[in-house]
C-alpha positions in Angstrom: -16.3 32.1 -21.1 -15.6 28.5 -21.0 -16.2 25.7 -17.7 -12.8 24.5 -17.6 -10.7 25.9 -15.5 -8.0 28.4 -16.8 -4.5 27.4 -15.4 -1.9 29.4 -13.7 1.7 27.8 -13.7 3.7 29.4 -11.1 7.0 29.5 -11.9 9.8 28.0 -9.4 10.7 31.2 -7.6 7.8 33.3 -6.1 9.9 36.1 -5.5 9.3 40.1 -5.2 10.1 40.6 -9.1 7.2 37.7 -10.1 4.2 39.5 -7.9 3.3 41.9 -10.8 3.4 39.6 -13.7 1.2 37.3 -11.2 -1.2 39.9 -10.7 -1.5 40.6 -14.1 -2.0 36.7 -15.2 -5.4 37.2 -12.4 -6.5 40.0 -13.7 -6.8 38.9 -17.0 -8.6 35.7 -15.9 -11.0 37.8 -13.3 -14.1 35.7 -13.0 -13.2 32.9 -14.7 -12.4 29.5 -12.8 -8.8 29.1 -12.4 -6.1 26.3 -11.4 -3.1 27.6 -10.0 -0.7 24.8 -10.4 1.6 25.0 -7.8 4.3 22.1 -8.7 7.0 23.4 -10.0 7.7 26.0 -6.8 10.4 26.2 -4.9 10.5 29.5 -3.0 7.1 31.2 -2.2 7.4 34.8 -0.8 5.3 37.0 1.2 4.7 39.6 -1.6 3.4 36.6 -4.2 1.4 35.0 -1.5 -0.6 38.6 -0.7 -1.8 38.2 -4.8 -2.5 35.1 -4.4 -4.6 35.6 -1.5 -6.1 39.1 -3.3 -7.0 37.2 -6.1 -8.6 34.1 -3.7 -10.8 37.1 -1.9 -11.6 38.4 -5.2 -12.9 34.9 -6.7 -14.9 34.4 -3.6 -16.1 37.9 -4.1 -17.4 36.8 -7.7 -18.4 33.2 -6.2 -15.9 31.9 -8.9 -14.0 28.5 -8.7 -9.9 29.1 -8.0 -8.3 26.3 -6.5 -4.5 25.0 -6.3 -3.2 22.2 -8.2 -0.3 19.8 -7.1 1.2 22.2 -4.5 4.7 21.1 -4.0 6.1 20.5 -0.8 8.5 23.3 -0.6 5.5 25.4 -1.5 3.2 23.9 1.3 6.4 24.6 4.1 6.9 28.0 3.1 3.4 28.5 3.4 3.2 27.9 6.4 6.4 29.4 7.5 4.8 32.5 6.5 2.1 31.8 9.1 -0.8 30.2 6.9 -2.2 26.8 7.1 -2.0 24.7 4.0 -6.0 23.7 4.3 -7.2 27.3 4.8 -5.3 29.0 1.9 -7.4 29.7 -1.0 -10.7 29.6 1.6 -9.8 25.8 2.3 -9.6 24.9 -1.8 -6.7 22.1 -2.1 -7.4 19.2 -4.7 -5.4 16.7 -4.6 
């Protein structure tokens, strides 16, 4: 297992048919840090954001390092129209 962080590129559209594939990407990095580069989005749904959040509980869980990278803005609004604050998702983990 290596120090630097792993990354996760989400794709533009977090939609229904992406939540698996997305799953699978954290389960194969389970433990490891992780970036989840967030820049390229452009829809965010509920069923993405419940692995995301599965995954954040699981690296707290395992006191390992996941933290999102470059959110865009349309990712940032749609997470909070889905009733979640942009400095508490991912336990408060943002870098600039």
């Amino acid at each position: 297992m290596t120090d630097a962080p792993r990354v996760i590129e989400l794709p533009e559209n977090l939609d229904m048919p992406v939540a698996s594939p997305l799953a699978e990407a954290f389960g194969k990095l389970a433990g490891e840090p992780v970036e989840i580069d967030a820049s390229r989005v452009n829809r965010l749904g509920a069923s993405c954001l419940q692995v995301m959040l599965a995954a954040a509980r699981s690296w707290k869980a395992a006191s390992a390092a996941l933290t999102l990278k470059n959110p865009s803005p349309r990712f940032l609004e749609d997470l909070g129209l889905l009733g979640l604050e942009p400095d508490t998702f991912l336990n408060g983990v943002i870098a600039p």
